[in-house]
C-alpha positions in Angstrom: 32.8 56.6 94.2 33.5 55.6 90.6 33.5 58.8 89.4 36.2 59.7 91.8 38.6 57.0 91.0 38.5 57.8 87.4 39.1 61.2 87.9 42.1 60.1 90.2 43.3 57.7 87.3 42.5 60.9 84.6 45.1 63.2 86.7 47.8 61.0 87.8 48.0 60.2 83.9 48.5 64.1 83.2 51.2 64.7 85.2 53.2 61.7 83.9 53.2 62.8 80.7 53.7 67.1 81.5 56.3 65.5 83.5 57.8 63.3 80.6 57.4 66.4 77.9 59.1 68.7 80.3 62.1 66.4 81.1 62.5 65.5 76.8 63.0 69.7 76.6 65.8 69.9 78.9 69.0 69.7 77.8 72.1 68.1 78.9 75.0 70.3 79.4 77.2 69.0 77.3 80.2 71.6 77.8 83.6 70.3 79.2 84.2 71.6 82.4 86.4 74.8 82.4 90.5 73.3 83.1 92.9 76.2 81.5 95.2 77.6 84.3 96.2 81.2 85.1 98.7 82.0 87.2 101.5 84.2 88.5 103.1 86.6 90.8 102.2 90.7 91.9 105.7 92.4 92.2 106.9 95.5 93.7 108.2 98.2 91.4 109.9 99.7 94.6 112.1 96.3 96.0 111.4 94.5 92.8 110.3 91.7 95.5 106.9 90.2 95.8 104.3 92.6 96.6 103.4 92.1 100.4 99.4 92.0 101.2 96.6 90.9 103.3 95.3 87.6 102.4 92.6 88.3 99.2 93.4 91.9 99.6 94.8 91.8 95.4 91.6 90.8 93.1 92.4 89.2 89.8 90.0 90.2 87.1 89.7 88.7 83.6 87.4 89.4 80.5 86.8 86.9 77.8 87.4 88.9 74.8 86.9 85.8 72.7 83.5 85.2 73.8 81.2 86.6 71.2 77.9 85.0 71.5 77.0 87.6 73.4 78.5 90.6 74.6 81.4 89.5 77.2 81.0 90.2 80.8 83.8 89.7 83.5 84.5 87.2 85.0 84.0 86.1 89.1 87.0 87.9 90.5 89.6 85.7 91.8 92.9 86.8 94.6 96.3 86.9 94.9 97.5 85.6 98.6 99.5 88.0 101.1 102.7 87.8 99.2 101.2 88.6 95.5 100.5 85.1 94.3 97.7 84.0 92.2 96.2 80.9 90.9 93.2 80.1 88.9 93.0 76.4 87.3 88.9 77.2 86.1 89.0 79.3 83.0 87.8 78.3 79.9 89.9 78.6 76.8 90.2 81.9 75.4 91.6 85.0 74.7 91.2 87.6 78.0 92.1 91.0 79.1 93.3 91.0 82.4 93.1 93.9 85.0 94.3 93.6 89.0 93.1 95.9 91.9 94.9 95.9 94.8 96.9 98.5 96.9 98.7 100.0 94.3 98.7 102.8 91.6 95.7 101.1 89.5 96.3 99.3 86.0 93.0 100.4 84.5 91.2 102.6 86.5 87.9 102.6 83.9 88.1 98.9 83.5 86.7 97.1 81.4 84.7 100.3 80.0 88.4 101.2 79.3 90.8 98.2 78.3 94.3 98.3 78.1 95.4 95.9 74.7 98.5 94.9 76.4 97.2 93.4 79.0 95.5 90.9 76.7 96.6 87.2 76.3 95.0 83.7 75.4 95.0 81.8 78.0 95.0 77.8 77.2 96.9 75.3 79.1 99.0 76.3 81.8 99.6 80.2 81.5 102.2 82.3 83.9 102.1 85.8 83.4 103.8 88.2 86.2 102.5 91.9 87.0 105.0 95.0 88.8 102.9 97.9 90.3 103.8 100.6 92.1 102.1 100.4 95.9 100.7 103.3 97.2 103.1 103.4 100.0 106.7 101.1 100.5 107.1 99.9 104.1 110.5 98.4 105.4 112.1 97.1 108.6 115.1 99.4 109.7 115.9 97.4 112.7 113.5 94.4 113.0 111.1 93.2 116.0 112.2 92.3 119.4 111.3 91.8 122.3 112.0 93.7 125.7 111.8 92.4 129.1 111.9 95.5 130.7 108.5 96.1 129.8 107.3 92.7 127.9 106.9 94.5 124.6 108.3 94.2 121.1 109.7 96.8 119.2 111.0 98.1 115.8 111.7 100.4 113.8 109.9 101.1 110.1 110.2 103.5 107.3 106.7 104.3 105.6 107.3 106.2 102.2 105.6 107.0 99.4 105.3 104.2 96.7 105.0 106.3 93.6 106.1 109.5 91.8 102.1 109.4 90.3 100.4 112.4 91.5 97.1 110.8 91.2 98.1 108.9 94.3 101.4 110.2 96.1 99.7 112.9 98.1 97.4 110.9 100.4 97.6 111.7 103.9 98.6 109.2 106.0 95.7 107.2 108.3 96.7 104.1 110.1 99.9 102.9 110.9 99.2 99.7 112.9 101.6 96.9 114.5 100.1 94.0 114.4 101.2 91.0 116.4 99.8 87.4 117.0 100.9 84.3 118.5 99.0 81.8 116.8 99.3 82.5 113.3 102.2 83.1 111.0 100.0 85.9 108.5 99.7 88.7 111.1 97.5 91.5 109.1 94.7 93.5 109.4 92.8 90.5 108.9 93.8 88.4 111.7 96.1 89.9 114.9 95.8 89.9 118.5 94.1 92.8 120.0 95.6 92.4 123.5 99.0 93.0 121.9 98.4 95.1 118.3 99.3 98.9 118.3 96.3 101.1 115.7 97.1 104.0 115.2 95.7 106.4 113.5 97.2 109.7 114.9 100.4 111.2 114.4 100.9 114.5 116.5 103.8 116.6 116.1 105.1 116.6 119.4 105.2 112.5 119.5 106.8 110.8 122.0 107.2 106.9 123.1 109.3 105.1 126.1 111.0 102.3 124.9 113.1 100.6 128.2 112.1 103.4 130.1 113.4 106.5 128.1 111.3 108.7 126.3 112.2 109.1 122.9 111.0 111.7 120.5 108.6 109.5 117.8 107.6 111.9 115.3 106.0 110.7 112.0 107.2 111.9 108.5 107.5 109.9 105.0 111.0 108.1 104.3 111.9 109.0 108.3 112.5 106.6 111.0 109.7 105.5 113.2 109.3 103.2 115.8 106.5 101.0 116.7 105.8 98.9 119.5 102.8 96.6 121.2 100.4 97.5 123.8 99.6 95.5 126.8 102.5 92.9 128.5 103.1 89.7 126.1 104.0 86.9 128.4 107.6 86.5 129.1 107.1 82.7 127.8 110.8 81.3 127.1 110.8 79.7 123.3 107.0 81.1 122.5 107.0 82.5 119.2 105.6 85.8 117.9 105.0 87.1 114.8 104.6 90.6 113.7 104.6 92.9 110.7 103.8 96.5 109.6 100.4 98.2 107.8 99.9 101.4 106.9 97.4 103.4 104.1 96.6 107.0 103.3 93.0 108.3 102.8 93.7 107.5 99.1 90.7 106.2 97.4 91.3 103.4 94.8 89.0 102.0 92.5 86.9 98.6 93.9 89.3 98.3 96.8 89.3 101.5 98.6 91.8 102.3 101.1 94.1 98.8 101.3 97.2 98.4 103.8 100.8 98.2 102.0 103.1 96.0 104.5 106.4 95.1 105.7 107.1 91.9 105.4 106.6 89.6 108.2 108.8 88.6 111.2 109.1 86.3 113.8 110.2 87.0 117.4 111.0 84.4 119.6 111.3 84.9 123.1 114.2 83.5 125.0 
């Protein structure tokens, strides 16, 4: 019985002090916390406006060229919000190249395999630093939404067309044109809509057709042409409720990282009276 307590005495002893030896061979980290800030805004070559998006559709990605101790890897991505703004207030200081993916022609397609100097900056402090890129395809309003109580739709009229003169990506076919509504939400998108409401489609026959207050009109789809869009099912006739709805469309354009992304119109609010 003896015995045993010793040896219970013997071990407790040896793991106090493995415990005490591993904890003096840790290190603190001493580092200051990263605090630079990186900001800015994705424009439209097209409107010159600010490019319109889904919500993290844009990814902003940077490359610590200054870092040396080993070789430099990229850094997390971080996103521009449905209008083209970014924000990022946890970089460490240094000197970057900067790349963004998004639904446009791309900046860099080999990136960072491939960097583009010019695109480089040191970024210490609070840094702004605008992009322009030309989207894949330009979406506007020609006569914006409303709504019809004939049928207890909403309406309007778009013009999709192509984005850029780059032949890389100006001959995409064109997929999905959808009309996205929602009632709850200011950011309709392809991301959040109402599906008892939002028009997908991804078919565009020649002979088109669509009855808007009971005539049928001739709806044919062609880039830089009129085209109307409205909303399936009946939105209740509620006076003073408030809709929102916007425009997306993409061609089968592969782009590096993101794929196949919507360009938008911008958003608009119908209220019924």
């Amino acid at each position: 019985r003896n015995k045993n307590k010793y040896s219970t005495f013997i071990a407790i002893i040896t793991v106090l002090l493995t415990a005490g030896t591993y904890t003096s061979c840790v290190k603190a980290d001493n580092y200051a916390a990263p605090g630079e800030t990186f900001y800015g805004t994705i424009y439209d070559s097209v409107t010159g406006k600010p490019l319109q998006m889904d919500q993290n559709e844009a990814r902003i990605q940077v490359l610590e060229l200054s870092w040396t101790a080993t070789r430099p890897t990229p850094n997390p991505d971080f996103y521009a919000n449905d209008t083209g703004y970014f924000y990022n207030a946890r970089l460490f200081k240094g000197f970057y190249n900067v790349n963004i993916v998004g639904p446009f022609v791309p900046m860099a397609p080999q990136w960072p395999s491939v960097i583009d100097s010019t695109r480089s900056l040191t970024i210490q402090g609070l840094v702004k630093q605008d992009y322009t890129v030309s989207p894949i395809l330009e979406l506007q309003w020609v006569t914006p939404p409303v709504y019809n109580p004939s049928d207890s739709s909403i309406s309007a009229t778009v013009t999709v067309s192509r984005g850029t003169a780059n032949p890389l990506y100006n001959n995409g076919k064109i997929t999905n044109i959808n009309f996205y509504i929602t009632g709850n939400t200011a950011y309709p998108g392809n991301a959040s809509y109402d599906g008892r409401y939002t028009t997908i489609k991804n078919s565009f026959p020649a002979n088109e057709t669509i009855v808007l207050n009971g005539v049928v009109t001739p709806n044919v789809f062609s880039f830089g042409g009129n085209y109307i869009v409205k909303s399936i099912g009946k939105i209740p006739p509620t006076s003073g409720r408030t809709w929102w709805a916007r425009v997306g469309a993409y061609t089968n354009t592969s782009l590096p990282v993101v794929g196949t992304p919507f360009n938008y119109t911008s958003i608009q609010q119908v209220t019924i009276k």
